[in-house]
VOPAGU-2260 file (C-alpha; in pm, 1 decimal, decimal comma):
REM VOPAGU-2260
SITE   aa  ch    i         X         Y         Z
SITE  UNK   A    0   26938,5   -9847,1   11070,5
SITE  UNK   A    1   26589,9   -9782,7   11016,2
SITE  UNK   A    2   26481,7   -9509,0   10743,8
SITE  UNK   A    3   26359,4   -9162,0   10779,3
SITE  UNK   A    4   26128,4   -9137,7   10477,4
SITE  UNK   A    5   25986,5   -9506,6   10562,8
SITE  UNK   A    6   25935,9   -9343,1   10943,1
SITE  UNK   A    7   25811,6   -9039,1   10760,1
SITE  UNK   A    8   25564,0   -9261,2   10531,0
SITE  UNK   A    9   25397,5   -9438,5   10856,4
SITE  UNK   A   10   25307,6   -9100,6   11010,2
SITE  UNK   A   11   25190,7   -8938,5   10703,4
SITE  UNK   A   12   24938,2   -9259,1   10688,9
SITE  UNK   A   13   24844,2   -9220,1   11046,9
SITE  UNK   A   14   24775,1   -8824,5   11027,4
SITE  UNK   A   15   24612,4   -8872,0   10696,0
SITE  UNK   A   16   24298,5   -8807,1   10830,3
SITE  UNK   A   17   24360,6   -8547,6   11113,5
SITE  UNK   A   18   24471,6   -8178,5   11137,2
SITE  UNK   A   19   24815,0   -8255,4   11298,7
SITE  UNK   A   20   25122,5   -8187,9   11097,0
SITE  UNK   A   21   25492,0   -8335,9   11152,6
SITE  UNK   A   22   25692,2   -8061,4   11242,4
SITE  UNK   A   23   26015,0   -8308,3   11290,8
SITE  UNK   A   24   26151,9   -8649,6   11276,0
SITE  UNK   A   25   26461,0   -8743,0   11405,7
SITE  UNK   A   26   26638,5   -9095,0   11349,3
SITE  UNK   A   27   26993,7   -9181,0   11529,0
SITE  UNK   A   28   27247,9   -9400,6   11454,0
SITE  UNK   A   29   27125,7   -9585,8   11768,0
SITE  UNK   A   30   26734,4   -9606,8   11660,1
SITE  UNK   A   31   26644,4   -9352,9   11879,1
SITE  UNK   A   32   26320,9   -9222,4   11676,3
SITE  UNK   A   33   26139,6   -8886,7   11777,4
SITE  UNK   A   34   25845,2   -8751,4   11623,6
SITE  UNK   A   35   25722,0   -8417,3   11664,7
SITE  UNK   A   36   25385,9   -8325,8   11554,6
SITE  UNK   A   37   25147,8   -8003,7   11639,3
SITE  UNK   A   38   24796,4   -7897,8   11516,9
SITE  UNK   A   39   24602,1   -7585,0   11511,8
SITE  UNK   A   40   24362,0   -7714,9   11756,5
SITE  UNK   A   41   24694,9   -7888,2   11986,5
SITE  UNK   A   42   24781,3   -8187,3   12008,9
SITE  UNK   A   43   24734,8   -8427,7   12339,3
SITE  UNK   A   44   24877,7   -8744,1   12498,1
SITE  UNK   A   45   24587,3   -8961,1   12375,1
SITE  UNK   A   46   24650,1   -8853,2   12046,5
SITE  UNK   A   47   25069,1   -8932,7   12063,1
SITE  UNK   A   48   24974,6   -9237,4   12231,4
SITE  UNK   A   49   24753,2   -9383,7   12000,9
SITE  UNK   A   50   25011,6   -9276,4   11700,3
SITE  UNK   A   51   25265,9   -9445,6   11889,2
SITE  UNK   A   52   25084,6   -9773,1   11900,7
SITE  UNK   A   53   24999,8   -9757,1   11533,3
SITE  UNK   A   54   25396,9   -9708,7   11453,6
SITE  UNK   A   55   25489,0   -9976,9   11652,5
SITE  UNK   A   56   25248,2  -10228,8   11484,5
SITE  UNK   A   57   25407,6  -10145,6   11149,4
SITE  UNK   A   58   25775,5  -10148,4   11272,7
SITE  UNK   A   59   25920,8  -10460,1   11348,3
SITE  UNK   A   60   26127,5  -10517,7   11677,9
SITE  UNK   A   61   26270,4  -10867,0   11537,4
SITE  UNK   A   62   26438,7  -10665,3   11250,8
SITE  UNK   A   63   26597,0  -10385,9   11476,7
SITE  UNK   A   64   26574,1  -10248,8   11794,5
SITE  UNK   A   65   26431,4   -9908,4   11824,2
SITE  UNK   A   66   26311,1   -9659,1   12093,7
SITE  UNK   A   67   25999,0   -9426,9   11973,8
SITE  UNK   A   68   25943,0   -9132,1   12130,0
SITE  UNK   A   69   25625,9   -8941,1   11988,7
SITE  UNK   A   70   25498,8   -8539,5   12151,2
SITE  UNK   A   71   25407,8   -8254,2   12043,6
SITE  UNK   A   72   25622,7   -7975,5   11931,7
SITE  UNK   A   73   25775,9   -7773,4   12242,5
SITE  UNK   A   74   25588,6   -7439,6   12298,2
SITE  UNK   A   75   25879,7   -7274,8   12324,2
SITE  UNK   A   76   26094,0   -7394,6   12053,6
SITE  UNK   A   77   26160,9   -7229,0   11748,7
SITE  UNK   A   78   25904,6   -7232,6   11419,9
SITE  UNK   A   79   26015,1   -7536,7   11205,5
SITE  UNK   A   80   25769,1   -7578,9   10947,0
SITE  UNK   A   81   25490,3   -7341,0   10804,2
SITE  UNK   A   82   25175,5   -7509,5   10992,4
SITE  UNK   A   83   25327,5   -7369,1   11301,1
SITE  UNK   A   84   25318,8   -6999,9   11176,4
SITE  UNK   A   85   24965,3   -7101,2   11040,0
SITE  UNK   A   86   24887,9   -7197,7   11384,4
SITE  UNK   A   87   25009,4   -6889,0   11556,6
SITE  UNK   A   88   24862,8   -6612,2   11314,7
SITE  UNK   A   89   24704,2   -6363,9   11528,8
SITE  UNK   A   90   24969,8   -6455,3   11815,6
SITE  UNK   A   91   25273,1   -6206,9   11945,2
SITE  UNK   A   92   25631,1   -6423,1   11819,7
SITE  UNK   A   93   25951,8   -6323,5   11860,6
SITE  UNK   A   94   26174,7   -6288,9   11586,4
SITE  UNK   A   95   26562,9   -6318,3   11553,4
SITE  UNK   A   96   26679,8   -6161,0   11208,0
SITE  UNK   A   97   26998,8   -6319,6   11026,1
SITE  UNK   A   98   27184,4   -6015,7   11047,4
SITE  UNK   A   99   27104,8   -6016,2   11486,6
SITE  UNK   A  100   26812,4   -5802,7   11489,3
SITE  UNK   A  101   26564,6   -5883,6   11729,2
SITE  UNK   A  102   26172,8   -5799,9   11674,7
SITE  UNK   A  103   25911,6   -5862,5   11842,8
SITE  UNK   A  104   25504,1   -5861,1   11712,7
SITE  UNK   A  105   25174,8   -5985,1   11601,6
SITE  UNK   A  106   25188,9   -6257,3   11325,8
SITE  UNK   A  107   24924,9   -6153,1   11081,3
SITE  UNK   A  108   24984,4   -6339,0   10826,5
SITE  UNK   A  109   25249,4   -6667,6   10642,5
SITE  UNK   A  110   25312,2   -6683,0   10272,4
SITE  UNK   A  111   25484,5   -6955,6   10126,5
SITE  UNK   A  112   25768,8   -6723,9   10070,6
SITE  UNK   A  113   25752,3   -6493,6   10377,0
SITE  UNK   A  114   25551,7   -6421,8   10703,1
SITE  UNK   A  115   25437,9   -6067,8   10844,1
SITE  UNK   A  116   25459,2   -5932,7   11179,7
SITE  UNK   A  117   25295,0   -5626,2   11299,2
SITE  UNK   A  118   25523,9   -5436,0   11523,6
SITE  UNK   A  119   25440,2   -5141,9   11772,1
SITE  UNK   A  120   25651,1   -4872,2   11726,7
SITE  UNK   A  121   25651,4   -4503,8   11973,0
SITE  UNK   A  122   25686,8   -4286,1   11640,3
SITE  UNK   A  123   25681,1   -3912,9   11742,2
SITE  UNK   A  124   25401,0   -3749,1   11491,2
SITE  UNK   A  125   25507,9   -3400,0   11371,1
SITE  UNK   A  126   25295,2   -3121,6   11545,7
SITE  UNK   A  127   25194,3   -3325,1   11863,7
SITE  UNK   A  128   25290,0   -3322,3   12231,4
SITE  UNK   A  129   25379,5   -3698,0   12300,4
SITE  UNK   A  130   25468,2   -3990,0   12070,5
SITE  UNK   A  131   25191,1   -4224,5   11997,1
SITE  UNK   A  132   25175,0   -4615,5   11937,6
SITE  UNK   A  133   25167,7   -4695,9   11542,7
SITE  UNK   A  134   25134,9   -5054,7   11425,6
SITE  UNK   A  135   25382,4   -5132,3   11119,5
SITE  UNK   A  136   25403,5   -5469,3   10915,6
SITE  UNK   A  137   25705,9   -5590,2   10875,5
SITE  UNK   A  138   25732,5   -5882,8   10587,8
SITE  UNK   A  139   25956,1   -6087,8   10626,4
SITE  UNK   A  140   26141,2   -6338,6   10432,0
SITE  UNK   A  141   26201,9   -6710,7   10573,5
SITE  UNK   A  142   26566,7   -6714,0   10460,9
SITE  UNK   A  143   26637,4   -6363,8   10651,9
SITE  UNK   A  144   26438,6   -6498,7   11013,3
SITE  UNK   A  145   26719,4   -6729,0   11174,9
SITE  UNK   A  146   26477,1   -6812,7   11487,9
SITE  UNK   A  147   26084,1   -6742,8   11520,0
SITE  UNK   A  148   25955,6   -6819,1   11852,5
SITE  UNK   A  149   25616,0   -6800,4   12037,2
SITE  UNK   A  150   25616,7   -6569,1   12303,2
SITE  UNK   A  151   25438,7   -6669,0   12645,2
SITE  UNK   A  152   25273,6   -6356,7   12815,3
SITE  UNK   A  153   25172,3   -6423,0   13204,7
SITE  UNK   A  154   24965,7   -6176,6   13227,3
């Protein structure tokens, strides 16, 4: 079976120089190898391509079989790793809380501990005819946000 970390290694070399990141690397029993990678400034099928052919000159076939499989992270798949919340600063992401609460906001900022989300909130002010629109951040710990997603506006 081939290795993970050695996998991991041969991208690391490859993206060295670039501003992609791996978000994640899968290995199956059967060789199946998928890398995911993403990059502030996105990442495109030249770019996969190109890291494709540069894994499969260090693999070796003759040693085991393998299929590679290298894209960019899905735009609507959950936050893996904290490039992708660096990415998406300034962006509206939805959040799904450990204990099933759902919010929904601006990422304004990503710690190494914890990431903040300003959320609109009606909040009625005392004295006035109608409730107004107030912005609250909301930090967050990692370990309490079970899914973080991107959220795609049409509009």
């Amino acid at each position: 079976m081939i290795d993970k970390t050695e996998i991991r290694r041969l991208v690391d070399e490859a993206i060295a120089v670039t501003d992609a990141f791996v978000v994640d690397i899968t290995v199956s029993t059967a060789n199946d190898i998928v890398i995911e990678l993403d990059s502030p400034t996105g990442v495109d099928l030249d770019f996969c391509a190109d890291l494709n052919r540069k894994l499969q000159e260090e693999l070796d076939r003759q040693d085991e079989n393998y299929s590679l499989e290298v894209g960019s992270a899905s735009l609507t798949a959950p936050f893996k790793v904290k490039g992708q919340y660096d990415k998406n600063i300034g962006n509206e992401v939805e959040v799904l809380t450990r204990d099933g609460k759902k919010l929904k906001g601006i990422l304004t900022a990503a710690g190494d501990n914890d990431f903040t989300v300003e959320i609109t909130r009606k909040v009625k002010e005392p004295g006035a005819k109608r409730p107004v629109m107030v912005a609250e951040p909301t930090v967050i710990p990692y370990a309490d946000a079970k899914q973080v997603c991107y959220v795609i506006n049409f509009k």
